[in-house]
C-alpha positions in Angstrom: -35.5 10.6 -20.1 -31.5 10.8 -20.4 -29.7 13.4 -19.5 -30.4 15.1 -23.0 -29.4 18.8 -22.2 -26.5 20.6 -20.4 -27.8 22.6 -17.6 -24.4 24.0 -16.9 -24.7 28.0 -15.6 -21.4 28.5 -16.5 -22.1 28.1 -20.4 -24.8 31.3 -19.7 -24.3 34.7 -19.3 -24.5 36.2 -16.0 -27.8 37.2 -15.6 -30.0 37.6 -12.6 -33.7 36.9 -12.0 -35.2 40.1 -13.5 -32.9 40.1 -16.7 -34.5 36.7 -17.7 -38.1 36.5 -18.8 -39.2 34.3 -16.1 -37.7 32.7 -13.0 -36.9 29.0 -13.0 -38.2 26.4 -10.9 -37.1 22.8 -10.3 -40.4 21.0 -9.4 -40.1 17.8 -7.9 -42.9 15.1 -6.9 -42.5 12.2 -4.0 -44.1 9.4 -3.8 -47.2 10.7 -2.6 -50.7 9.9 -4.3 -51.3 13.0 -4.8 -48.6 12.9 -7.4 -51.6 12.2 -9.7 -51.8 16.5 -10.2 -48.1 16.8 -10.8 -49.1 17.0 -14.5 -51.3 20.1 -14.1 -48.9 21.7 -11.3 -46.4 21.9 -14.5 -48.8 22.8 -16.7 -49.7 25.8 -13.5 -46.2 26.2 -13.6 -45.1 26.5 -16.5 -47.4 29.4 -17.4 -45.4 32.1 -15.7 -41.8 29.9 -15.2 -39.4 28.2 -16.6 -39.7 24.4 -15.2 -37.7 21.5 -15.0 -39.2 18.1 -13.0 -37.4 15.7 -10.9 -39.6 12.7 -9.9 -38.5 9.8 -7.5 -39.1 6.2 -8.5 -42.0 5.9 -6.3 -43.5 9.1 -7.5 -43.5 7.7 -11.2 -46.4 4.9 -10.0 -48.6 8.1 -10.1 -47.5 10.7 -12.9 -48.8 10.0 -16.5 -45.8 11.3 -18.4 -48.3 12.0 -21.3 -49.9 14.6 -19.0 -46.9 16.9 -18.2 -45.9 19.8 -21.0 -44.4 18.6 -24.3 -41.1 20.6 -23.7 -40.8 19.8 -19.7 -37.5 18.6 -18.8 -37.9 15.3 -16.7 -35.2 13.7 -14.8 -35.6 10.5 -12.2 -33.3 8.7 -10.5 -31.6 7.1 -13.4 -30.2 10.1 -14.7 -28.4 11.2 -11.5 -26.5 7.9 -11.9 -26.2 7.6 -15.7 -25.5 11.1 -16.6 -22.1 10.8 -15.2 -19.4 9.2 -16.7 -16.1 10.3 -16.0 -14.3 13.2 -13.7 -15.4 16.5 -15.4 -18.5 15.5 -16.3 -21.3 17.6 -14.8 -23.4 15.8 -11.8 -26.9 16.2 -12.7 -28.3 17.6 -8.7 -25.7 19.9 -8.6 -25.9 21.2 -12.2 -29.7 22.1 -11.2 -29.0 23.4 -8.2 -26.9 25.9 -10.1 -30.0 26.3 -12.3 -32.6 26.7 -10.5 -33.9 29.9 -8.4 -36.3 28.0 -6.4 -37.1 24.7 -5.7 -40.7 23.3 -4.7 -41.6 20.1 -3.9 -45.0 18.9 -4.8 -46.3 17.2 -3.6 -44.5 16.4 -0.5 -45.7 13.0 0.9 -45.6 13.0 5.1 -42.4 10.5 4.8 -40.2 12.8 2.8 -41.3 15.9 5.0 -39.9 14.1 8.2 -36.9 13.2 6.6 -36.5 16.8 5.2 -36.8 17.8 8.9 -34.5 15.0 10.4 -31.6 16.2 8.0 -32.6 19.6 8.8 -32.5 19.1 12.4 -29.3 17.4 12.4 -27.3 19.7 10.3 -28.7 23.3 11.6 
């Protein structure tokens, strides 16, 4: 999916967590085989929050796009890269960073975990 909708905070009113409805959550999938639930974690999700998906390449050899929520935002690698054209423009990680509340990864394969904690370890 292209980068079909601003996410831009700036265009939204101040407003913290308890003024919205629901909190929002950027829920991202790596290339685990357990990916196979990330349709029904969204679904899980999506009950109480507002949720936007971020899915690596590898990831995608496991989600059935036809199983996540008709109005689930999903971004892959593609649109980090494509979404940005010229200075100005917003980047896409950074855009729903300023978005999102809270973001969970699931599910987290054992590779991305250890390089979660390499950077982690390196920069703390």
């Amino acid at each position: 999916m292209a980068f079909a909708e601003s996410v831009n905070s700036e265009n939204e009113p101040m407003q913290g967590v308890t003024a919205r409805n629901k909190p929002r959550i950027l829920l991202a999938a790596s290339g685990s085989v357990a990916a196979i639930k990330f349709g029904s974690l969204c679904h899980s999700f999506c009950e109480w929050a507002e949720v936007r998906a971020v899915v690596t390449k590898s990831s995608m050899h496991f989600i059935d796009k036809t199983s996540l929520p008709r109005d689930i935002i999903l971004y892959t690698d593609e649109d980090e890269w494509s979404s940005w054209k010229k200075i100005r423009d917003g980047v896409l990680h950074i855009e729903l960073r300023k978005w999102a509340d809270v973001m969970v990864i699931a599910p987290l394969s054992a590779n991305t975990l250890a390089k979660v904690l390499s950077y982690a370890n390196q920069h703390l």
